[in-house]
C-alpha positions as CSV (number, residue, x, y, z in Angstrom):
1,X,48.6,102.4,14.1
2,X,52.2,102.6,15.5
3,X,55.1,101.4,13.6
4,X,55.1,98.6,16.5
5,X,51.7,97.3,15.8
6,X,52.3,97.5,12.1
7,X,56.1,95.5,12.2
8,X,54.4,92.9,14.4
9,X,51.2,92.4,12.2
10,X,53.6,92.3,9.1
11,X,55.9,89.7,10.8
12,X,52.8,87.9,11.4
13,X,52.0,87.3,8.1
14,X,55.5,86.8,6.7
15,X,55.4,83.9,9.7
16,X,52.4,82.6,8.7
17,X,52.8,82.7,5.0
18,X,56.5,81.2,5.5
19,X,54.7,78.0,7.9
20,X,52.1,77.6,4.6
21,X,55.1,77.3,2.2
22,X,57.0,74.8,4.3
23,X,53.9,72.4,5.2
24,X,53.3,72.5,1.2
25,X,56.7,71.6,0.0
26,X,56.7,68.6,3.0
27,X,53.2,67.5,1.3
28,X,54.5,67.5,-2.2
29,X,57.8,66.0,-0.9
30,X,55.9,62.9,0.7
């Protein structure tokens, strides 16, 4: 694996994990 494939796998999750944090503070926050 290239540094390439690994950056955008590992923005991927941070994305991913960031989207998962933000719906669960809007469903607390209703």
């Amino acid at each position: 694996m290239d540094f390439d494939e690994y950056y955008d796998e590992f923005t991927g999750e941070c994305e991913r994990y960031l989207a998962a944090s933000r719906s669960g503070f809007e469903d607390e926050g209703a």
